[in-house]
C-alpha angles and dihedrals in degrees: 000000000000122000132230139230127357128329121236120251119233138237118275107232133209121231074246095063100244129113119263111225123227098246109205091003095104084271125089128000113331131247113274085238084061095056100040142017094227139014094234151078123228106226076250098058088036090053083041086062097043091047083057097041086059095060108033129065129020091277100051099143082040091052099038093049092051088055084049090051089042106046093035090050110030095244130173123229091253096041088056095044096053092048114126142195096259091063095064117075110199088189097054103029093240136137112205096219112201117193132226120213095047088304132168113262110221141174114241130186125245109253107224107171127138095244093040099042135236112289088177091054094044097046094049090055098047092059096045084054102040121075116259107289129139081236126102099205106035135169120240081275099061093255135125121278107253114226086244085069101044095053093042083055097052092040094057089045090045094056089037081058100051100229112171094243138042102272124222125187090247085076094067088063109045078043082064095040094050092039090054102049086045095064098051109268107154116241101252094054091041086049087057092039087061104031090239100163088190112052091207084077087060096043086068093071098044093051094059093047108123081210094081090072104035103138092021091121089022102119 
């Protein structure tokens, strides 16, 4: 007997056993590309985050100051989360940044400017205000802030602060990465400043700089 109409296709599977799903095919979770048009933040759109972190939630100086950290320093969520007290010298301005990934640990300095904020005078405050922890961004218990809890944050100022796409913490740090690059840090020093073991990483920054072809249409 012949059979009628189309036959269903079936699900692509894993070696694993479990359905693939089919990504920005109206199925699954879409493409970031589908979502926004570009993976960072402008220093407008990141103060415009801070300003909505400090009036909305019950951490606001806490959470403010983690988009400042993040943003200021590249980190990565994990590697925000899992900074302690002993990386931060009060008496030297530094911040001892350890990397995640097999990344390369390096010292940076606070940045205290009027138009960037104080990160010594936040973080001296933070710690007066939090419980005792050897973490610097803890919950009401003394623990360590999850990731969860960190993107949910972002997220909710993101959408307080009207930007125009879903925000996730990534973006701080290619925000870094692009702001530094813009403003004419050479490759090798921007490649330290954010751990990246492969350069390649960092080149990504410097080739989407407008700056490369600044006078190409000057008389």
């Amino acid at each position: 007997m012949q059979r009628t109409g189309k036959a269903k296709a079936s699900p692509q599977t894993s070696k694993t056993g479990k359905i693939k799903k089919a990504g920005n095919r109206g199925i699954g979770r879409p493409t970031n590309a589908a979502v926004r048009t570009r993976e960072h933040l402008t220093e407008k759109e990141v103060n415009a985050l801070i300003k909505a972190a400090k009036k909305t939630g019950r951490h606001q100086h806490r959470d403010a100051t983690l988009i400042t950290l993040m943003y200021h320093h590249g980190l990565r969520v994990s590697e925000a989360i899992s900074l302690c007290w002993d990386q931060i010298n009060f008496e030297r301005g530094l911040i001892y940044v350890t990397r995640l990934k097999n990344g390369t640990p390096s010292s940076h300095f606070m940045i205290n400017t009027s138009d960037r904020g104080n990160e010594m005078r936040s973080l001296r405050r933070l710690k007066r205000e939090q419980q005792t922890s050897p973490y610097v961004f803890t919950t009401e218990r003394g623990g360590p802030m999850t990731a969860s809890t960190v993107r949910k944050m972002i997220t909710r100022a993101g959408k307080i602060a009207d930007l125009p796409f879903p925000i996730h913490p990534h973006m701080l740090r290619h925000a870094c990465g692009y702001r530094l690059a813009n403003d004419g840090h050479d490759t090798r020093s921007l490649q330290h400043y954010l751990g990246h073991r492969n350069i390649q990483h960092t080149v990504h920054y410097t080739e989407m700089s407008p700056d490369r072809f600044k006078g190409f249409w000057n008389d």
